[in-house]
C-alpha positions in Angstrom: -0.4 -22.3 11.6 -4.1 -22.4 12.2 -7.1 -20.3 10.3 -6.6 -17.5 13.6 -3.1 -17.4 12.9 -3.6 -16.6 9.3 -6.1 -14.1 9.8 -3.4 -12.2 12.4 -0.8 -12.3 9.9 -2.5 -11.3 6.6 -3.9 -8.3 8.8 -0.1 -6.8 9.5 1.0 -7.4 5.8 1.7 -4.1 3.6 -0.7 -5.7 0.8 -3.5 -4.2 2.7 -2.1 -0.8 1.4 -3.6 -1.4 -1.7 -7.0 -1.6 -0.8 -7.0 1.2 1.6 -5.4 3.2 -1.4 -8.3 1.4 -3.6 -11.6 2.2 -1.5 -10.2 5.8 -1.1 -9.9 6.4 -5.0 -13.9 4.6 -5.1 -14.9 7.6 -3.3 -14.7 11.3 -3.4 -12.1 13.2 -0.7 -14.1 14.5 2.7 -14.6 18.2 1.7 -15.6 17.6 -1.8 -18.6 15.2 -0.6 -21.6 16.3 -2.2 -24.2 17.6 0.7 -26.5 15.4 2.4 -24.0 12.4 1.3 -23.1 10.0 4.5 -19.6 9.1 5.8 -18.9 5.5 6.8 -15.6 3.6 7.8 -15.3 0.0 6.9 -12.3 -2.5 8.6 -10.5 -3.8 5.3 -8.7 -6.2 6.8 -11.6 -7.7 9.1 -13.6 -7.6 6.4 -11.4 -9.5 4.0 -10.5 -11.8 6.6 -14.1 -12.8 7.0 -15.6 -13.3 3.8 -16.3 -16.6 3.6 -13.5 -16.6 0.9 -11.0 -15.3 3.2 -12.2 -18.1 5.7 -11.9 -21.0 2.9 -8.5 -19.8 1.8 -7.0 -19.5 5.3 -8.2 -23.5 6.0 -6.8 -24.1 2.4 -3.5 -22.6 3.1 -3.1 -24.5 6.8 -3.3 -27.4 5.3 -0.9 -26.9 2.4 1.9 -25.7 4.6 1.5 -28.1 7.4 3.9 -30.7 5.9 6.6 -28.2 5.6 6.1 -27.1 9.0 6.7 -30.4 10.2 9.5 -30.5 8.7 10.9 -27.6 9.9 9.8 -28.8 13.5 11.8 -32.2 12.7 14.4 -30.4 12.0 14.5 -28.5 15.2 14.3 -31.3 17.3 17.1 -33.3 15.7 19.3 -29.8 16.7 17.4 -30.1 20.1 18.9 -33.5 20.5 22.6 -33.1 18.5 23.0 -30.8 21.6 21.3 -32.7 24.3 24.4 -35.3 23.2 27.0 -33.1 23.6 26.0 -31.3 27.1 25.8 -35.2 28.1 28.9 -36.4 26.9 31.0 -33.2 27.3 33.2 -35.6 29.9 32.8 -38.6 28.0 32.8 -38.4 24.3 35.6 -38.3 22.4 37.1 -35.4 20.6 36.1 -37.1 17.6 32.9 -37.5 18.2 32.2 -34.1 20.0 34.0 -32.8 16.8 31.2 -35.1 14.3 28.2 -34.1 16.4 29.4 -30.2 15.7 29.7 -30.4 12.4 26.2 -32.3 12.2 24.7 -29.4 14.4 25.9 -26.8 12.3 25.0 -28.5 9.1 21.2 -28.8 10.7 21.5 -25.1 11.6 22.2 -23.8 7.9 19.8 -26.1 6.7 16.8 -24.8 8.9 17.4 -21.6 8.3 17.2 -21.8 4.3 13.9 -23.6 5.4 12.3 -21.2 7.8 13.4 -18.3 4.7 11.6 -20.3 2.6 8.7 -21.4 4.4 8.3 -17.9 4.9 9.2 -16.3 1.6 6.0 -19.0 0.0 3.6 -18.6 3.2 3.7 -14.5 2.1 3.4 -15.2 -1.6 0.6 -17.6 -0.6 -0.7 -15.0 1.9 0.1 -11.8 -1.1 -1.8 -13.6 -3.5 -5.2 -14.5 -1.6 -5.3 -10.7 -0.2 -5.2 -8.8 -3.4 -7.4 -11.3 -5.2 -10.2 -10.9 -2.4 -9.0 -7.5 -2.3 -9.3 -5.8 -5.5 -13.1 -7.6 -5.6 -13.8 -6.7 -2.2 -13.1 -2.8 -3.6 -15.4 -3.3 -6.3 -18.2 -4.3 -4.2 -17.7 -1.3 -1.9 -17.7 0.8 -5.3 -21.1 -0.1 -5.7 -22.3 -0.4 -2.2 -21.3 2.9 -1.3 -22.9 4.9 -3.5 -26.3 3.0 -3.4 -26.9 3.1 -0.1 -26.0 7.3 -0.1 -22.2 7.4 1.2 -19.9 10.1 -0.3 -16.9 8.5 1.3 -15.7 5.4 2.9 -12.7 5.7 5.5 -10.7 2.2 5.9 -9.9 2.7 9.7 -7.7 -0.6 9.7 -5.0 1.5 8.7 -2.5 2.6 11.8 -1.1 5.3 9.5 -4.3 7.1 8.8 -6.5 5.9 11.6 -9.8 7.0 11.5 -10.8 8.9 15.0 -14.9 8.6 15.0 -17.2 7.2 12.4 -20.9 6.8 13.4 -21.2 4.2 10.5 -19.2 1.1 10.3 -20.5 -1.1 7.2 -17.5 -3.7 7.3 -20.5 -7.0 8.3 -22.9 -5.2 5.2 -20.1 -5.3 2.6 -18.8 -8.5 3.9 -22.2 -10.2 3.4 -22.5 -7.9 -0.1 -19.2 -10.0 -0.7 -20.3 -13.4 0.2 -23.6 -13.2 -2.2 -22.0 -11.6 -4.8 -19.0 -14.1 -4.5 -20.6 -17.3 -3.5 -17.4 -20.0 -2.6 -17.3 -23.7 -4.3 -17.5 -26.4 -1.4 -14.4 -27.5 0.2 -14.4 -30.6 -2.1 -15.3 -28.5 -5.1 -13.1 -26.0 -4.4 -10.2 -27.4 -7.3 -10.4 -24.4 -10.0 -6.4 -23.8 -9.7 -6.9 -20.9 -7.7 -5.6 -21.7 -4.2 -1.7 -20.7 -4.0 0.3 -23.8 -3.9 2.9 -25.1 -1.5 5.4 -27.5 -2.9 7.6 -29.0 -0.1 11.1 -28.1 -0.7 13.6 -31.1 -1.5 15.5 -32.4 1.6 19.3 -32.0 1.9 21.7 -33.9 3.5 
């Protein structure tokens, strides 16, 4: 799972409903916006995917997960070769042994998929918890952006349920670099206040 990866994923995940929910509450509806006011759309989830918080957290996040992803490719492989065994020695084995390398495939089998669910289950927590954190900030810096620079309303057209058809104004790179100097990130070897999501490597069963 690299940083691109990341940033495909966390842009299909229903978290983002929050802060298209959240911007829209910041601003007043379309025919109540006073007269003269602007309307601008913004990308939510491009813009939370490159703050350079977003950026730090998706390198973060590779790197915590990449021992459990090994594992899980290990563990594939070792299937891969359970059955490599068998389609070789389907005239030659024994019945005993076809029978042992079965069970020992099957055994494999349950165990990678309790992996991948869990893998997965932690990667969206991980993924859950970095979103709504930059998220809800990310809102409150478009809450004052908005109104200071003369926009009655802000459309998120990231949204496939409520996409946006024309918006002269697109201020997703201002309020991503309003973002970035309002929330300046530690260095990478600074970066140890506890607030990175943490992957723990499951224990291994036999």
């Amino acid at each position: 799972m690299n940083s691109m990866t990341w940033l495909r994923t966390i842009a299909l995940m229903t978290a983002f409903g929050f802060c298209t929910c959240a911007v829209r509450a910041q601003s007043k509806p379309a025919n109540t916006t006073e007269a003269g006011a602007k309307i601008a759309a913004i990308n939510m989830r491009a813009a939370i995917a490159n703050t350079s918080e977003g950026k730090q957290a998706a390198a973060r996040m590779e790197t915590e997960f990449v021992p459990r992803r090994k594992e899980l490719e290990d563990l594939n492989k070792k299937i891969g070769d359970l059955q490599k065994r068998l389609n070789a020695g389907a005239s030659t084995l024994s019945d005993e042994e076809k029978q042992r390398l079965t069970v020992d495939g099957q055994r494999l089998t349950r165990q990678l998929e309790r992996r991948q669910n869990e893998f997965q289950e932690d990667l969206n927590d991980a993924q859950s918890e970095v979103i709504g954190r930059i998220g809800r900030k990310m809102v409150e810096v478009l809450g004052k952006y908005a109104p200071s620079n003369g926009y009655g309303a802000v459309l998120d057209n990231s949204s496939e349920s409520t996409p946006v058809m024309y918006a002269s104004t697109d201020i997703t790179q201002e309020v991503v670099k309003l973002y970035d100097q309002t929330y300046p990130v530690k260095s990478a070897a600074s970066a140890t206040d506890g607030t990175a999501p943490k992957s723990v490597s499951k224990p291994s069963e036999r």
